[in-house]
C-alpha positions as CSV (number, residue, x, y, z in Angstrom):
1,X,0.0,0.0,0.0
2,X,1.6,3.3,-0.9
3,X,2.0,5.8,1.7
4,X,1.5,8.8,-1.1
5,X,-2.4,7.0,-1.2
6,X,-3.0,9.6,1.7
7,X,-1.8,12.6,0.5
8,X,-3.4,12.9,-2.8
9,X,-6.5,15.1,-2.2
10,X,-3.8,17.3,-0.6
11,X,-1.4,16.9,-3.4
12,X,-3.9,18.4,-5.8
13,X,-4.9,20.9,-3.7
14,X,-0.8,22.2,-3.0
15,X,-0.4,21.8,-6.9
16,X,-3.8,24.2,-7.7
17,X,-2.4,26.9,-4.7
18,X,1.5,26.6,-7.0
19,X,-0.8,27.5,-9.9
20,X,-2.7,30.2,-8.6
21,X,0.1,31.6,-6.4
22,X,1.9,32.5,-10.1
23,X,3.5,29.5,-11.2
24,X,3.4,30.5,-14.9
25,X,6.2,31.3,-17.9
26,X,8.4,33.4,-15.2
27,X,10.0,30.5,-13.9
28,X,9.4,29.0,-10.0
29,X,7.9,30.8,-6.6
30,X,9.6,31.0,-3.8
31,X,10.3,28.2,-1.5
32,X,7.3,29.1,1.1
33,X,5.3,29.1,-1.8
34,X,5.4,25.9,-2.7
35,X,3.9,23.7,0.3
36,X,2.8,20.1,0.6
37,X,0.5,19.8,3.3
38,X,-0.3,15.9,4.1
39,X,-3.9,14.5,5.2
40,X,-5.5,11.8,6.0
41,X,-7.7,11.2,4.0
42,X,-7.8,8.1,2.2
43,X,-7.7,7.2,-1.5
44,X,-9.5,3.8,-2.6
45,X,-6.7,2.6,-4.9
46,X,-3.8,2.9,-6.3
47,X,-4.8,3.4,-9.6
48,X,-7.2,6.6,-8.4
49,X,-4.3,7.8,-6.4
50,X,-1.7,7.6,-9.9
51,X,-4.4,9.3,-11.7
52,X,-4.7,12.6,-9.0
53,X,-0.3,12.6,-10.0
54,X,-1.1,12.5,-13.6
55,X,-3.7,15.3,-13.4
56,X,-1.4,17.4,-11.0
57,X,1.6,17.1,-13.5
58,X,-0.3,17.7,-16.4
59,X,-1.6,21.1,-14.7
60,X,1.5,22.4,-13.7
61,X,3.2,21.8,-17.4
62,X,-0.1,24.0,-19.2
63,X,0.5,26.5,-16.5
64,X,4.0,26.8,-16.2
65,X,4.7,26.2,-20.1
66,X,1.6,26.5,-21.9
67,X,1.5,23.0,-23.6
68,X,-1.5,20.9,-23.3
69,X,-0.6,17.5,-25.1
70,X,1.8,16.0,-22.4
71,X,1.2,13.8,-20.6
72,X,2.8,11.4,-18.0
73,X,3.8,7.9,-16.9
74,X,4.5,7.5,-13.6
75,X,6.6,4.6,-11.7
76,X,6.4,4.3,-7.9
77,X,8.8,3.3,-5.4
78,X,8.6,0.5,-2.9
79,X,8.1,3.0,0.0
80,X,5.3,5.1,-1.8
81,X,7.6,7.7,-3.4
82,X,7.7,8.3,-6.9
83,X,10.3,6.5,-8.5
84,X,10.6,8.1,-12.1
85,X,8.3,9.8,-14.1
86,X,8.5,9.9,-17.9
87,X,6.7,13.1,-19.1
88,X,5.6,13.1,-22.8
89,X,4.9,16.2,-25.2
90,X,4.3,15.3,-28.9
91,X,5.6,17.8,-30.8
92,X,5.7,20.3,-28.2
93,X,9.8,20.3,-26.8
94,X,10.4,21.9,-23.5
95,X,13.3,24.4,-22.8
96,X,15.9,23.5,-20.0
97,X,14.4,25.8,-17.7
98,X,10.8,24.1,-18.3
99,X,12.7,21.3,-17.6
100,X,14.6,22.3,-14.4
101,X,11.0,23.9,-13.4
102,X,8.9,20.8,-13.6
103,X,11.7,18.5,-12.3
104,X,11.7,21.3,-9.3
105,X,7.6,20.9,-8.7
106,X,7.9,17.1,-8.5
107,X,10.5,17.4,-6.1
108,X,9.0,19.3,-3.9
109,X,5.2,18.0,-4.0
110,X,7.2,14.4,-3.3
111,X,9.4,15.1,-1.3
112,X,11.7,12.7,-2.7
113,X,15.5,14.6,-4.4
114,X,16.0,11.7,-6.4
115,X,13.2,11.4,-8.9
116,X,14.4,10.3,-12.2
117,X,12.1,12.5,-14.4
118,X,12.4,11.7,-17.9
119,X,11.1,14.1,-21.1
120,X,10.4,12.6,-24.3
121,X,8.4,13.1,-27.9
122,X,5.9,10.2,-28.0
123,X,2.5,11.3,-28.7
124,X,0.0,9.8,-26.7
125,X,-2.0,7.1,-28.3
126,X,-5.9,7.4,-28.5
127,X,-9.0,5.3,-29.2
128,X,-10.5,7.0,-32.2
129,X,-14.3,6.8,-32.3
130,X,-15.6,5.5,-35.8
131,X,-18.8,6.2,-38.0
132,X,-20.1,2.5,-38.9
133,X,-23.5,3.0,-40.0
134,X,-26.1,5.3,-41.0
135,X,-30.1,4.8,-42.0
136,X,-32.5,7.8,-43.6
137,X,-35.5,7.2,-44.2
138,X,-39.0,9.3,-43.7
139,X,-40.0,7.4,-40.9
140,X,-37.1,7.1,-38.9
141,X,-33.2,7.9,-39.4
142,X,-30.2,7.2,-36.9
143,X,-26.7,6.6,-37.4
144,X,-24.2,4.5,-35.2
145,X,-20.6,4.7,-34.2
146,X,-18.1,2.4,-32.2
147,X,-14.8,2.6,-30.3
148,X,-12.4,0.3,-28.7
149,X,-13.2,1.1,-25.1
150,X,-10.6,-0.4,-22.2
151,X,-11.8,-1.7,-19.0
152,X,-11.5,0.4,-15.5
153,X,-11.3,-1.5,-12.6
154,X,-14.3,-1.5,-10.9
155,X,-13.0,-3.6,-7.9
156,X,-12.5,0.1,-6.3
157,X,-16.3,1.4,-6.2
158,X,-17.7,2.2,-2.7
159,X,-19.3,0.6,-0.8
160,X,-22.2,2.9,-1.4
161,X,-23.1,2.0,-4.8
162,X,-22.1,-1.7,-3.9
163,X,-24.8,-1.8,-1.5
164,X,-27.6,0.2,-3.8
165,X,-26.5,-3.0,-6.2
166,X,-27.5,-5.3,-3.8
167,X,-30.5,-3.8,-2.4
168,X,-31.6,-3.4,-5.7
169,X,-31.2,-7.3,-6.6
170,X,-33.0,-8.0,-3.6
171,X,-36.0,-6.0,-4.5
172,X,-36.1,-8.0,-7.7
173,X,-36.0,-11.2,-5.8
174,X,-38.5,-10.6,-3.7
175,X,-40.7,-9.6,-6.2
176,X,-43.3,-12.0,-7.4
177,X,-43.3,-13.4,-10.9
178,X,-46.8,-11.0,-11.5
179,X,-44.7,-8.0,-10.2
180,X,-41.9,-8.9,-12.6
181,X,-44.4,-8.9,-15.1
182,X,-45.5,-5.6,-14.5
183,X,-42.2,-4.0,-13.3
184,X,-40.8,-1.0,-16.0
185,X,-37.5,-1.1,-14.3
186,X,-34.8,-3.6,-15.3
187,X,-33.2,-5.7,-12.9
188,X,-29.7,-4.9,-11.4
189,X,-29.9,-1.4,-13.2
190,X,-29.9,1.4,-10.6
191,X,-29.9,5.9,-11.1
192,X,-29.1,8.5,-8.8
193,X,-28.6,12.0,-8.8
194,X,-26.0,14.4,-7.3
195,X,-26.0,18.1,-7.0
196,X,-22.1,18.1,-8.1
197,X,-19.5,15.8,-10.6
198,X,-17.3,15.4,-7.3
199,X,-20.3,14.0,-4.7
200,X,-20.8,11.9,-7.8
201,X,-17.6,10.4,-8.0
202,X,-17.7,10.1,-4.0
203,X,-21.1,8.1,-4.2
204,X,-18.9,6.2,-6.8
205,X,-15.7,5.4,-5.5
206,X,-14.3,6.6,-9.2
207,X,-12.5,9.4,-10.5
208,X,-13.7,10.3,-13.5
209,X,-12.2,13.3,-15.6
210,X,-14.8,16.2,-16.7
211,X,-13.4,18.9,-18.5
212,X,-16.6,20.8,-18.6
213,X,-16.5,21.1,-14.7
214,X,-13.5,24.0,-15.0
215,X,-15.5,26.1,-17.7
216,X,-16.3,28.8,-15.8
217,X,-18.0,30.4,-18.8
218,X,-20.5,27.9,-18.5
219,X,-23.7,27.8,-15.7
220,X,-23.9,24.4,-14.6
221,X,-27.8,23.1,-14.6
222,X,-30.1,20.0,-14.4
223,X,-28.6,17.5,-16.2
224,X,-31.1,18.1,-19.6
225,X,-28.8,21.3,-19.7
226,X,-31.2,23.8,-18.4
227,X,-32.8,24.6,-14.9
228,X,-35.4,21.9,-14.2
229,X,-36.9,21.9,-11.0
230,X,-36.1,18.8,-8.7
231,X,-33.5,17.9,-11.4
232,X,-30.1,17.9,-10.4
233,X,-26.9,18.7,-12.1
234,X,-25.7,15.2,-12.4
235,X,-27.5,12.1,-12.8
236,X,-25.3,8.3,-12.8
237,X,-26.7,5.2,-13.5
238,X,-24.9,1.5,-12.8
239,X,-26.1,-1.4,-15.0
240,X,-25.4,-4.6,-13.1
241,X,-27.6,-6.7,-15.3
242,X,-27.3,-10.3,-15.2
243,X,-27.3,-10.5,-18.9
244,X,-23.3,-9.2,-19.3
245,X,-21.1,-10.4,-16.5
246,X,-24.0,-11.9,-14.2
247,X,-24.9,-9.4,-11.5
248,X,-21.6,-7.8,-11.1
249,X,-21.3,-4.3,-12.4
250,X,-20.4,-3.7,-15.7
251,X,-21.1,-0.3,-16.9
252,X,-21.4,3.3,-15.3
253,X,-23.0,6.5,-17.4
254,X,-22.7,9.5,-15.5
255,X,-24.3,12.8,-17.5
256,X,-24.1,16.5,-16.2
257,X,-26.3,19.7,-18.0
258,X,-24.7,22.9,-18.6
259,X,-25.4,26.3,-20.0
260,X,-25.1,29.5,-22.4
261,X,-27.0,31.8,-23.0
262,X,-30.2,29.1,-23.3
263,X,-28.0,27.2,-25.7
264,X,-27.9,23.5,-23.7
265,X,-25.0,21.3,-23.5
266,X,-24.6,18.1,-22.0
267,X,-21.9,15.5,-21.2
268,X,-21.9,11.7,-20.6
269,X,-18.7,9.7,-19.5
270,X,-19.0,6.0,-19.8
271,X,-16.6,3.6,-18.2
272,X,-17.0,-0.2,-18.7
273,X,-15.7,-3.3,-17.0
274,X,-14.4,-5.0,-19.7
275,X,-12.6,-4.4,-22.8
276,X,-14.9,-4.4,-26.0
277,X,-16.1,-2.5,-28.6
278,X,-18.2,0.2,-27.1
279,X,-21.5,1.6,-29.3
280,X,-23.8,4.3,-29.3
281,X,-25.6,6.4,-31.6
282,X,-28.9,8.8,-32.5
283,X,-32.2,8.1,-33.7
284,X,-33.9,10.9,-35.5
285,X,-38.2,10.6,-36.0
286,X,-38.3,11.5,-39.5
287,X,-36.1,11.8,-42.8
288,X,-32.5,13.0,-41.7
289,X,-28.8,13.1,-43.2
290,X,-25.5,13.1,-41.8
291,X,-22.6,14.7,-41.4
292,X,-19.5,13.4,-39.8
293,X,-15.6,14.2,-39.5
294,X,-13.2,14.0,-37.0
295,X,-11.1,16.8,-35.4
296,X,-9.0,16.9,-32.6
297,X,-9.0,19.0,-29.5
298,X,-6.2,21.1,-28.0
299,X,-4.6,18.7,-26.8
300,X,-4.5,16.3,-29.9
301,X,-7.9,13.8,-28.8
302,X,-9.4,12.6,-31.9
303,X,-13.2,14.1,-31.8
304,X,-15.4,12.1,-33.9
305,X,-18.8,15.2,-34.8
306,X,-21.8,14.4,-36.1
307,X,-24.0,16.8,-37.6
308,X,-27.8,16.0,-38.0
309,X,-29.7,17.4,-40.5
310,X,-33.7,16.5,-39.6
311,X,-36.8,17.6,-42.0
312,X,-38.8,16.9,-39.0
313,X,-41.7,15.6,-41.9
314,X,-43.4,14.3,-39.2
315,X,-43.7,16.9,-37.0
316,X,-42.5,14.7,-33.7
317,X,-40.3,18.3,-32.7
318,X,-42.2,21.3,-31.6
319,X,-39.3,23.2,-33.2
320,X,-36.4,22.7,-35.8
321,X,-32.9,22.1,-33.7
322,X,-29.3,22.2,-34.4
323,X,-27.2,19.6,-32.3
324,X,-23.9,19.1,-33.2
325,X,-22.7,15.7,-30.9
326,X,-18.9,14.9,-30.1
327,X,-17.5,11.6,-29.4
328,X,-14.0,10.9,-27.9
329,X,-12.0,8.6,-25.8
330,X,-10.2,9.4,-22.8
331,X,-8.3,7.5,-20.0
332,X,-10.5,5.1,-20.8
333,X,-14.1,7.0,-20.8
334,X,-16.3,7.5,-23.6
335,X,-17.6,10.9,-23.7
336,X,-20.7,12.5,-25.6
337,X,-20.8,15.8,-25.8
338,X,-24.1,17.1,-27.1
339,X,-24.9,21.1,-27.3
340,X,-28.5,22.0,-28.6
341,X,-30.6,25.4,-29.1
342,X,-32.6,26.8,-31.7
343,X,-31.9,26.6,-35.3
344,X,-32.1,30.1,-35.7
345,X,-29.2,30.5,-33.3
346,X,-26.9,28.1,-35.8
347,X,-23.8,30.2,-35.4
348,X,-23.7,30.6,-32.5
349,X,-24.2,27.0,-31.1
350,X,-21.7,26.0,-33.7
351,X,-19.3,28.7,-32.4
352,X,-19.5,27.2,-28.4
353,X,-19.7,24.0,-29.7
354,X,-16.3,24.5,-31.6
355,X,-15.0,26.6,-27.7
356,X,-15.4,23.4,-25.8
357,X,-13.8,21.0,-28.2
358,X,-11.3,23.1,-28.5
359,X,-10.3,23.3,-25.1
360,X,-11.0,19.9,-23.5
C-alpha cells in the first residue's frame, strides 16, 4: 500500500495553490510558496491515487509552459515515493528551464530529491471513435458509431453503490413473478442523482475526468442542460444486469447539464468493466442526413462530430434544432458531448460548440 495514497486530495490541492500563487512562464515561486500539506484522508486505490499525480503534473506543465498534449507515466517506489516519471509532449519540446522547473515541482510535492524524471516526444496514443453505420429514411433515421473502449477496474467502487446494487437485486427477488411482469425497471440497473460531478464520484468510488466542470463560462444546470426543478446537475446510472457479466457491475454512465445563454449542453462519460467494442448512436423521427468528420481537440484527442440534418416531416419536434454531438475517448471514458438550441441561433451554437472541443 503506498503511503502517497493519503496525501493525494492534498497533493492536488498544493499543486492548484502553485498554480494560482503565479506558477506560470516566469519560472518558480519562492520556497514558502510551494507547500505540501499531508492528510489523512484516504484514497480507494492505487490506480485513483496515480491518476490525482497525472492530473497534478499535467496542470503544472499547461500553466507553467503553456503545452496541453503532455502527458505522464509514472513509476512508484517501494516505499510510496515516486520512483521516475516519464513526461511526454508530442511535438511540443520543452526548454531546459521548463525542464529544471517541472523537475523542481515534482520534487518538492514528493518530497523525494531523487526522482528520475524523464522528457520525451511520444505522442499519446488514443481510441479513435468510428462512424459505422447510417439509416435515412422518412419514418425514422439514426446513425451508429463504435470505439475500442478499455476496461477500469471496478473492484475500487464504494461501498455505497455496492450496496444500492445489492438492495436493488434484492427488491427484484423478492418480487413475485406478476410483479416482474408488470415492473418498467430492469433488474440490477440502478440511477441516482448528485447536485455536483465530485459528490458523484464520491457516491462512486471513481475518479472520472470532466473537462466541462473548469469552464467557468459555462452555468452548470439539471442535467437536460437547463434549470429543471427537482433535477439535479448530475445524474449516474450503474447497469449490473445479469445479462453481461452476471450481477456484477459492468457499466457506469454519468451525465451533467450545462449552460449558455439558453443554448444547452450536456456531457456523458461512460466507463466499462471489460474491454470491447463500445456503441452508441442517435435516432432521429423523421427523414435525416448526416454529417460526420473527425477533429482533434487542444490537446491532440481525436473528436469524432456528427452533424444532424432533420426535415422533422413528421412533426414529432415542436421546433427545428441544431445539435452538433462529439465523441471521444479518454483514459479510458467515452464521452458525448451534445450542445442544442434553436436553429435560428446556428452560429452561435456552432461557435460554443467549436470553444469546448477546442479546449478539453
Amino acid at each position: 500500500m503506498m503511503k502517497n495514497r493519503y496525501r493525494g486530495i492534498s497533493v492536488l490541492v498544493a499543486f492548484l495553490m502553485l498554480v494560482v500563487s503565479g506558477c506560470g512562464r516566469n519560472g518558480l515561486n519562492s520556497e514558502d510558496e510551494i507547500s505540501v500539506a499531508l492528510s489523512t484522508e484516504n484514497i480507494d486505490s492505487d490506480e485513483k491515487y496515480l491518476n490525482y499525480l497525472q492530473e497534478c503534473i499535467a496542470e503544472v506543465i499547461v500553466q507553467s509552459t503553456g503545452c496541453s498534449s503532455a502527458y505522464s507515466d509514472i513509476e512508484m517506489a517501494e516505499d510510496g515515493t515516486i520512483a521516475k516519471v516519464e513526461i511526454h509532449s508530442g511535438e511540443y519540446t520543452f526548454s531546459d528551464t521548463e525542464k529544471d522547473s517541472i523537475v523542481q515541482y515534482i520534487e518538492k510535492f514528493d518530497g523525494n530529491q531523487n526522482v528520475e524524471v524523464i522528457f520525451g516526444n511520444k505522442s499519446q496514443e488514443f481510441s479513435e471513435v468510428r462512424f459505422i453505420e447510417e439509416k435515412n429514411d422518412e419514418e425514422e433515421s439514426f446513425y451508429r458509431v463504435e470505439t475500442d473502449l478499455l476496461a477500469t477496474d471496478f473492484s475500487v467502487i464504494s461501498e455505497s453503490l455496492s450496496d444500492m446494487i445489492e438492495q436493488e437485486w434484492n427488491r427484484w427477488d423478492n418480487m413475485t413473478s406478476e410483479q416482474r411482469m408488470l415492473s418498467s425497471s430492469i433488474p440490477g440497473m440502478i440511477s441516482f442523482d448528485c447536485e455536483t460531478w465530485t459528490e458523484c464520484e464520491e457516491t462512486i468510488g471513481l475518479t472520472i475526468y470532466n473537462p466541462l466542470e473548469g469552464f467557468d463560462w459555462l452555468e452548470k444546470v439539471g442535467y437536460f442542460g437547463m434549470e429543471v426543478p427537482d433535477i439535479s446537475h448530475v445524474q449516474a446510472m450503474a447497469n449490473a444486469s445479469s445479462q453481461i457479466n452476471g450481477r456484477e457491475l459492468n457499466e457506469i454512465t454519468i451525465t451533467s447539464g450545462y449552460n449558455s445563454e439558453g443554448i444547452r449542453i450536456t456531457l456523458m462519460a461512460v466507463v466499462s468493466s471489460r474491454d470491447d467494442i463500445y456503441k452508441t448512436g442517435s435516432t432521429y423521427s423523421g427523414m435525416a442526413t448526416y454529417d460526420h468528420k473527425t477533429v482533434f481537440t487542444g490537446s491532440g484527442i481525436p473528436v469524432l462530430v456528427v452533424i444532424t440534418d432533420g426535415l422533422n416531416n413528421l412533426n414529432y419536434y415542436n421546433g427545428d434544432y441544431y445539435f452538433p454531438i462529439a465523441y471521444w475517448v479518454r483514459d479510458n471514458v467515452f464521452y458525448t458531448l451534445r450542445v442544442t438550441g434553436d436553429k435560428s441561433e446556428e452560429k452561435e451554437i456552432q461557435e460554443l460548440f467549436d470553444r469546448i472541443i477546442s479546449e478539453v
